[in-house]
Structures are given as C-alpha cells and as structure tokens.
PDB file of N, CA, C and O in Angstrom:
ATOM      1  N   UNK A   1     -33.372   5.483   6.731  1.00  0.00           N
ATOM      2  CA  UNK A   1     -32.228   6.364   6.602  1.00  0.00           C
ATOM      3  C   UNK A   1     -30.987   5.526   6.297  1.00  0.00           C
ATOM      4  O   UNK A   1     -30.872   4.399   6.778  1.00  0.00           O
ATOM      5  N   UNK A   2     -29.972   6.113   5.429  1.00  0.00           N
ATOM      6  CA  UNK A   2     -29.169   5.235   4.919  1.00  0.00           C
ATOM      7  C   UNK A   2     -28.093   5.047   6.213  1.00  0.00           C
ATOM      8  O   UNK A   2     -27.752   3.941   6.631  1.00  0.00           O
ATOM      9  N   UNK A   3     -27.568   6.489   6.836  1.00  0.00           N
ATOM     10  CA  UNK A   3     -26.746   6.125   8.195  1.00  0.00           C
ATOM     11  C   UNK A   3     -27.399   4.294   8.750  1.00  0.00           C
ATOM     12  O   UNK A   3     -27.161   3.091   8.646  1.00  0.00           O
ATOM     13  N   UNK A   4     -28.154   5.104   9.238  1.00  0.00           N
ATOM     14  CA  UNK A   4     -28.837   3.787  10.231  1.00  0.00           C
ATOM     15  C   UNK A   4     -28.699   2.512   9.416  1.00  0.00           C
ATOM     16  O   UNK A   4     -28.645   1.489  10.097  1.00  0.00           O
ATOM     17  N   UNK A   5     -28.643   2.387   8.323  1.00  0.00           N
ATOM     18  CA  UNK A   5     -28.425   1.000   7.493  1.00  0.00           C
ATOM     19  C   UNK A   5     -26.997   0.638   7.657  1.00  0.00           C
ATOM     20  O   UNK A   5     -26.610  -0.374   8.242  1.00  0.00           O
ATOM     21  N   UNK A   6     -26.467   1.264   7.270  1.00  0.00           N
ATOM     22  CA  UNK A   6     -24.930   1.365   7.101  1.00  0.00           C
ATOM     23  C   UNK A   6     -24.330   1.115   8.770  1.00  0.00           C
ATOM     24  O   UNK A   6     -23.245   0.544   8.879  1.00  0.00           O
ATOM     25  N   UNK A   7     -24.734   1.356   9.463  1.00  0.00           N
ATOM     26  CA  UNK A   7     -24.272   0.911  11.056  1.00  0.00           C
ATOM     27  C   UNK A   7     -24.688  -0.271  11.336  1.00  0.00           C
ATOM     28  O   UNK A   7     -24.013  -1.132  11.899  1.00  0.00           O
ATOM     29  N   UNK A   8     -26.299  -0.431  10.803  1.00  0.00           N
ATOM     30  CA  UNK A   8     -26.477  -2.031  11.391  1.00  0.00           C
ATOM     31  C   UNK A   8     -26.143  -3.058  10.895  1.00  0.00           C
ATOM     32  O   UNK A   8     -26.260  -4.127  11.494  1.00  0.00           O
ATOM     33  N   UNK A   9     -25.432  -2.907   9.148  1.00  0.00           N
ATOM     34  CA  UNK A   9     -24.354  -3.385   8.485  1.00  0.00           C
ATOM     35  C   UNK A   9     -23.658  -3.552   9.096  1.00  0.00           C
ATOM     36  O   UNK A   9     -23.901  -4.551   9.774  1.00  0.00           O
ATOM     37  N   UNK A  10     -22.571  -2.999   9.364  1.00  0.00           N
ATOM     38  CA  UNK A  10     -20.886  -3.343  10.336  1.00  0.00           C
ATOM     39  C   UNK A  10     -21.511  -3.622  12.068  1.00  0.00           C
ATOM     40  O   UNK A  10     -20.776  -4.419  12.652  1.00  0.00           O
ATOM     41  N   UNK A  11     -21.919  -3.447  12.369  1.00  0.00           N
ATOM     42  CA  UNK A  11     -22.325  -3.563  13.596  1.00  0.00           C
ATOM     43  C   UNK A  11     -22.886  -5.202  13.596  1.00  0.00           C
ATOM     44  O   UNK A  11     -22.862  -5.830  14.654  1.00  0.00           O
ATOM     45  N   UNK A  12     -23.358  -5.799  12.404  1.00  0.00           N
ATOM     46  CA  UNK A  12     -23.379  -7.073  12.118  1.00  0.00           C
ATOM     47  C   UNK A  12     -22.366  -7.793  11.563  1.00  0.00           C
ATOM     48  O   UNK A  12     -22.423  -9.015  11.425  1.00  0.00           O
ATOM     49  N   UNK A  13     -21.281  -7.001  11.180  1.00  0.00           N
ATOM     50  CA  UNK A  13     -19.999  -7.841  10.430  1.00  0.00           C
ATOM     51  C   UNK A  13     -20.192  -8.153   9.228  1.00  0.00           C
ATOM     52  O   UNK A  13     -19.716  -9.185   8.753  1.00  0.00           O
ATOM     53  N   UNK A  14     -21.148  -7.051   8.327  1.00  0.00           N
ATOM     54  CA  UNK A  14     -21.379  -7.111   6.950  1.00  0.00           C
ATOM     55  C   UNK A  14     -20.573  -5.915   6.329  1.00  0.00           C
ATOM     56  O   UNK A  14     -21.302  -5.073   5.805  1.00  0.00           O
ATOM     57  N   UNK A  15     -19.160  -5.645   6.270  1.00  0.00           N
ATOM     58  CA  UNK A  15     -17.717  -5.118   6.410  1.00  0.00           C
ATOM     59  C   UNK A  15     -17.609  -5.274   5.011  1.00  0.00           C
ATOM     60  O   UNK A  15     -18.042  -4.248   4.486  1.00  0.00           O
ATOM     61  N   UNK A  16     -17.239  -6.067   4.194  1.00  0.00           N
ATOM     62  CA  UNK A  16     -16.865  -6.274   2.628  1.00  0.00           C
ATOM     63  C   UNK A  16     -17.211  -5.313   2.201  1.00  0.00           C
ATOM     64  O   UNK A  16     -18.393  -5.137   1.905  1.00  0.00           O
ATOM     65  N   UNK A  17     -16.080  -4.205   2.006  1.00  0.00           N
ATOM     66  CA  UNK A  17     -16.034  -3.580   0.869  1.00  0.00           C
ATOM     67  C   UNK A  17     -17.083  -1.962   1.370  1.00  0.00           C
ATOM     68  O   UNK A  17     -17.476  -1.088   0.597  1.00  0.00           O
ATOM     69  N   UNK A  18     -17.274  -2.034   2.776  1.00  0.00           N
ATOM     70  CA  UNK A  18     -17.639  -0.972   3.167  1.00  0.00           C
ATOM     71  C   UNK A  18     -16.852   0.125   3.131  1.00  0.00           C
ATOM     72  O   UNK A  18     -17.525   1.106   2.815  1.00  0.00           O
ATOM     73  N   UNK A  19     -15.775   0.368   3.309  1.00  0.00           N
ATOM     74  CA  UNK A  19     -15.267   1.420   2.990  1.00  0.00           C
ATOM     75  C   UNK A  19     -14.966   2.446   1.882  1.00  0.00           C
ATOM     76  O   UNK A  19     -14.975   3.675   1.949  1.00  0.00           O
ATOM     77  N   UNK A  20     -14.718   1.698   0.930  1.00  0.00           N
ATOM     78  CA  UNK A  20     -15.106   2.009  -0.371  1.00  0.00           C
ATOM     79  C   UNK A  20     -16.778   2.463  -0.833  1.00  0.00           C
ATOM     80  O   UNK A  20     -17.323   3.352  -1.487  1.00  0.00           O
ATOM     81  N   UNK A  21     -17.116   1.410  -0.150  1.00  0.00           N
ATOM     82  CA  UNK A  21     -19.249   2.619  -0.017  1.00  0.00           C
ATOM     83  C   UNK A  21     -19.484   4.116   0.615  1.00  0.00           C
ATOM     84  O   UNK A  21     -20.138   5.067   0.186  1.00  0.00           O
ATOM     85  N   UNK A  22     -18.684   3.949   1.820  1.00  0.00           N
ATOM     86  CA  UNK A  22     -18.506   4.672   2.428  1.00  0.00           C
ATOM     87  C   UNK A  22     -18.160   6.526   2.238  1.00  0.00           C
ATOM     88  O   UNK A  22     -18.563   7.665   2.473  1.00  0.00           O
ATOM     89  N   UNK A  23     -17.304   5.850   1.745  1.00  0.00           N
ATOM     90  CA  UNK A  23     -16.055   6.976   0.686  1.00  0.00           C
ATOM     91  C   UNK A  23     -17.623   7.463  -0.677  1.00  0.00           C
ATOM     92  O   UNK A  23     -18.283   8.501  -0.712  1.00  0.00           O
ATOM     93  N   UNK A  24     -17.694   6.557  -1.338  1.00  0.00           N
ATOM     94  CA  UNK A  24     -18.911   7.082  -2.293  1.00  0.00           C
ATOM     95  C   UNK A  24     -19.946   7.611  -2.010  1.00  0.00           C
ATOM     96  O   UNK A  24     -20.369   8.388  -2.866  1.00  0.00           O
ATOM     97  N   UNK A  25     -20.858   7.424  -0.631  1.00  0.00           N
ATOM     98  CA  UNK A  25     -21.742   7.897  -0.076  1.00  0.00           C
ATOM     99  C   UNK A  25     -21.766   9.276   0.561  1.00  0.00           C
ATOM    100  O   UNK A  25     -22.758   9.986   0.722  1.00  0.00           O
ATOM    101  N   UNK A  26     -20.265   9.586   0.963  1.00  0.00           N
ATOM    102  CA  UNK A  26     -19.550  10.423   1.720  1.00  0.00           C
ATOM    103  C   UNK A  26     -19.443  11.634   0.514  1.00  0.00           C
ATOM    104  O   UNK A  26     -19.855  12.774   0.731  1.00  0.00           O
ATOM    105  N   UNK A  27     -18.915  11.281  -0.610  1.00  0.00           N
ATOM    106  CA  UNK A  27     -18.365  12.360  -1.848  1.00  0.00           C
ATOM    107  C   UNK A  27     -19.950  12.583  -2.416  1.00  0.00           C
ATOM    108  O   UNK A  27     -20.229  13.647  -2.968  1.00  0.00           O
ATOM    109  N   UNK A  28     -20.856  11.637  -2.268  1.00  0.00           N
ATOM    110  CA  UNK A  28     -22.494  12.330  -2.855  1.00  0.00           C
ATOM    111  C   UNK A  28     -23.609  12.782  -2.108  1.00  0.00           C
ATOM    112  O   UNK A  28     -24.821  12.818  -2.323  1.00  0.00           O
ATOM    113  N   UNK A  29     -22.592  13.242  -0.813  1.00  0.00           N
ATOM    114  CA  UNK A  29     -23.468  13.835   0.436  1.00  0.00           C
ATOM    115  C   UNK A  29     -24.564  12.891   0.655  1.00  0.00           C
ATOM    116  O   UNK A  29     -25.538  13.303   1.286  1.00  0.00           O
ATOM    117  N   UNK A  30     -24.552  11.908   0.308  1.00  0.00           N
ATOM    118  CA  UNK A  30     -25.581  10.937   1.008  1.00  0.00           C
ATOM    119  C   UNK A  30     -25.626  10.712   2.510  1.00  0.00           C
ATOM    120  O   UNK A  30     -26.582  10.259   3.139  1.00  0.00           O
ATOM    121  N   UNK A  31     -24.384  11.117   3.017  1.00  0.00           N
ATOM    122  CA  UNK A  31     -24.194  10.829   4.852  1.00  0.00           C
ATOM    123  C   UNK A  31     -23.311  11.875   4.478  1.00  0.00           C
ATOM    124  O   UNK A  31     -22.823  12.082   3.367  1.00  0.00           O
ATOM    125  N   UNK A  32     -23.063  12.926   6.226  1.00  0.00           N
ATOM    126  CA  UNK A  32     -22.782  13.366   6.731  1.00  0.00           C
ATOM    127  C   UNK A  32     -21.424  13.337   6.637  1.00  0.00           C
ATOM    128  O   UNK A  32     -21.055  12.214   6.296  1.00  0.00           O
ATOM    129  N   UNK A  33     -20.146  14.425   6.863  1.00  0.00           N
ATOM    130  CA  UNK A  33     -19.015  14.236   7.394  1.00  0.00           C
ATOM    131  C   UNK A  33     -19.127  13.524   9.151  1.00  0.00           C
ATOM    132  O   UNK A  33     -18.289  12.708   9.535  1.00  0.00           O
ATOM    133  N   UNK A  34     -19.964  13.868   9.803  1.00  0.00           N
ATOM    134  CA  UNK A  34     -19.718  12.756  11.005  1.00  0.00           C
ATOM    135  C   UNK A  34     -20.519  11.545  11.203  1.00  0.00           C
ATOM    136  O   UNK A  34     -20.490  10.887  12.242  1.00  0.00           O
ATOM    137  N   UNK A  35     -21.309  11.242  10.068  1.00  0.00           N
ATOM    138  CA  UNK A  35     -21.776  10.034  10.058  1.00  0.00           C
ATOM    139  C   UNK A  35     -20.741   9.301   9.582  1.00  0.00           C
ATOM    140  O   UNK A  35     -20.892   8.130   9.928  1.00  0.00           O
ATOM    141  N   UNK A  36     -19.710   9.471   8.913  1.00  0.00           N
ATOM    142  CA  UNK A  36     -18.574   9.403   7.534  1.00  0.00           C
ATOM    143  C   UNK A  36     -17.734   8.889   8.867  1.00  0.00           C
ATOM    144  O   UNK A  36     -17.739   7.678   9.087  1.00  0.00           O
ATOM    145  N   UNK A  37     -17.098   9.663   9.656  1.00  0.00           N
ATOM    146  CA  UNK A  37     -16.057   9.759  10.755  1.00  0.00           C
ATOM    147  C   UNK A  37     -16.951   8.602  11.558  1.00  0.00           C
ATOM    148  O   UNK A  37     -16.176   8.023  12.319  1.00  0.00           O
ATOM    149  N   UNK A  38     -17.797   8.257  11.629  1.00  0.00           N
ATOM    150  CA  UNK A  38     -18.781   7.308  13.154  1.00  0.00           C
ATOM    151  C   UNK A  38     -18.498   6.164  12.393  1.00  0.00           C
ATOM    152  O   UNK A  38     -17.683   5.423  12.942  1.00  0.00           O
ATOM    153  N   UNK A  39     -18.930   5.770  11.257  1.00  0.00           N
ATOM    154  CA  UNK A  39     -19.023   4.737  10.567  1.00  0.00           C
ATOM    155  C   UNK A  39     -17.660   3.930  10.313  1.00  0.00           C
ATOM    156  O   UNK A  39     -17.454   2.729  10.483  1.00  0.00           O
ATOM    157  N   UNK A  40     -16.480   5.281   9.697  1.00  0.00           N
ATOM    158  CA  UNK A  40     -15.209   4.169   9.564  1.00  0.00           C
ATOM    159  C   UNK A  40     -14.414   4.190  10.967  1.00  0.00           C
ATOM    160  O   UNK A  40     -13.300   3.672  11.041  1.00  0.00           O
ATOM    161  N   UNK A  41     -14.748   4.527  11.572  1.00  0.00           N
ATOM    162  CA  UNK A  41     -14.481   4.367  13.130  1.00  0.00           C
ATOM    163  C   UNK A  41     -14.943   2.629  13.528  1.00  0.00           C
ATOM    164  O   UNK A  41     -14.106   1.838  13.964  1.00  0.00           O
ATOM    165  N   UNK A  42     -16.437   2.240  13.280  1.00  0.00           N
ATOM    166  CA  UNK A  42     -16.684   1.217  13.484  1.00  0.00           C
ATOM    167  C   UNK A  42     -16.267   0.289  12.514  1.00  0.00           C
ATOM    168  O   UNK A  42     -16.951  -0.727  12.389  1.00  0.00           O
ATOM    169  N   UNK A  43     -15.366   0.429  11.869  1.00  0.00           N
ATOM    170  CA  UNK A  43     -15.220  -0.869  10.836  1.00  0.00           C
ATOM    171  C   UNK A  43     -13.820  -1.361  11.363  1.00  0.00           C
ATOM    172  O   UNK A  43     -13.066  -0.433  11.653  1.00  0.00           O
ATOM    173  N   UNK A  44     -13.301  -2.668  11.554  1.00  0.00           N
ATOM    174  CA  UNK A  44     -12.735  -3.336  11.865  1.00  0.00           C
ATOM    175  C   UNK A  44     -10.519  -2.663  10.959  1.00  0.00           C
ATOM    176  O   UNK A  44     -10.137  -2.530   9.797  1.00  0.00           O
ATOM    177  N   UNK A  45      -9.727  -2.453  12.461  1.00  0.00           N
ATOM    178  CA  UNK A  45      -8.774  -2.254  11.907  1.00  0.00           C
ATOM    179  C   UNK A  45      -8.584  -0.514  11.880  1.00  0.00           C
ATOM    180  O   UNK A  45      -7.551   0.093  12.162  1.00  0.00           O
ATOM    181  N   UNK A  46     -10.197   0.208  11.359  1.00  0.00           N
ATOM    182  CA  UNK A  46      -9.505   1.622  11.704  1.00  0.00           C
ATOM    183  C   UNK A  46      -9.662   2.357  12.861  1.00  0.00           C
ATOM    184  O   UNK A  46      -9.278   3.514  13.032  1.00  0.00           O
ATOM    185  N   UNK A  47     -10.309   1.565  13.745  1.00  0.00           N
ATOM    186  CA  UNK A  47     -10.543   2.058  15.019  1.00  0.00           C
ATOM    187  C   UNK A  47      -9.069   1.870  15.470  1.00  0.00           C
ATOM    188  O   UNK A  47      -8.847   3.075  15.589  1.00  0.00           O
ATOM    189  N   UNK A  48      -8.073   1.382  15.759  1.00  0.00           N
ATOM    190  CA  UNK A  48      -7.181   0.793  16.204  1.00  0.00           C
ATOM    191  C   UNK A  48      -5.752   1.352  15.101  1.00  0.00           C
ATOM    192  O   UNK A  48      -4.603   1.255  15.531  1.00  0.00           O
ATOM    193  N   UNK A  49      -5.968   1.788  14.016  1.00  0.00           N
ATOM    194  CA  UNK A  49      -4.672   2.345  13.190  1.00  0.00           C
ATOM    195  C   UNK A  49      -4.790   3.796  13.494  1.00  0.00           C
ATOM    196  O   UNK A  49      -5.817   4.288  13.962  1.00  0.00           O
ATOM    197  N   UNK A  50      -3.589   4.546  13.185  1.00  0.00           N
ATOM    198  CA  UNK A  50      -3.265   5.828  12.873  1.00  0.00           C
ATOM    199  C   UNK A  50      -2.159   6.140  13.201  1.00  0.00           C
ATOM    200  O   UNK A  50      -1.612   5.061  13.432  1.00  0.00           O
ATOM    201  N   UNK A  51      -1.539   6.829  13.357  1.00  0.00           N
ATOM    202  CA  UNK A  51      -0.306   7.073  13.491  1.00  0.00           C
ATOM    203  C   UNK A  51       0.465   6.992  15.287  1.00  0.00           C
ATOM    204  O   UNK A  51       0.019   7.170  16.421  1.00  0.00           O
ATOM    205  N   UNK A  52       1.691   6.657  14.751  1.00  0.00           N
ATOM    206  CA  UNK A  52       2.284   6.150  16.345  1.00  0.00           C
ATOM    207  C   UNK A  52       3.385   6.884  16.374  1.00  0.00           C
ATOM    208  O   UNK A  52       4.263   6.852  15.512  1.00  0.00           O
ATOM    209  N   UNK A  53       3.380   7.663  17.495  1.00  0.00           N
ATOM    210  CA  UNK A  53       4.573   8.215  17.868  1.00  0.00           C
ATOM    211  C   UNK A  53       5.698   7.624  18.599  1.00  0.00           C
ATOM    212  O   UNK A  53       5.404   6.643  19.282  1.00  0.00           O
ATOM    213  N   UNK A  54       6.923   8.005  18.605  1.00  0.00           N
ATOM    214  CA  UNK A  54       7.918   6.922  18.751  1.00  0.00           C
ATOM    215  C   UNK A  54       8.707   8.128  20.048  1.00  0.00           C
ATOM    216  O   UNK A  54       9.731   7.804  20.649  1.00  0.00           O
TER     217      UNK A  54
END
C-alpha cells in the first residue's frame, strides 16, 4: 500500500521533496484526504507551523 510506504519514508528521514509527492498523490486519489493530513503532519517543520495568534 502506498500510505504505508510513504510513512516509512519520513518516519526514516527520507523527506526530500515529499511534499510535493504528497500533494500529487493526494490530487490522483492515490491516498486519502486523511492519509494526506497524517503524512504532512509527520514531515519535519509542519507539525510545528501554522498560524499564531498574538
């Protein structure tokens, strides 16, 4: 299954340019909208951004 590839990818720190796969895999229904949301969750930087209230 491609999910399960794609996690044990970043989950190994094989990150380059995943997001951009991500995004393509995502627009050809190849994965899920919450496989989509699980995955760039685990990639380095967007777990930790979004908006900050002041």
């Amino acid at each position: 299954m491609l999910y399960r590839t794609l996690k044990r990818m970043i989950e190994r720190g094989q990150t380059e340019g995943m997001e951009a796969k991500l995004d393509i895999f995502m627009a050809s229904n190849k994965i899920t909208a919450e496989e989509y949301t699980e995955l760039m969750g685990m990639l380095p930087n967007k777990a930790t951004t979004g908006t900050t209230e002041a």
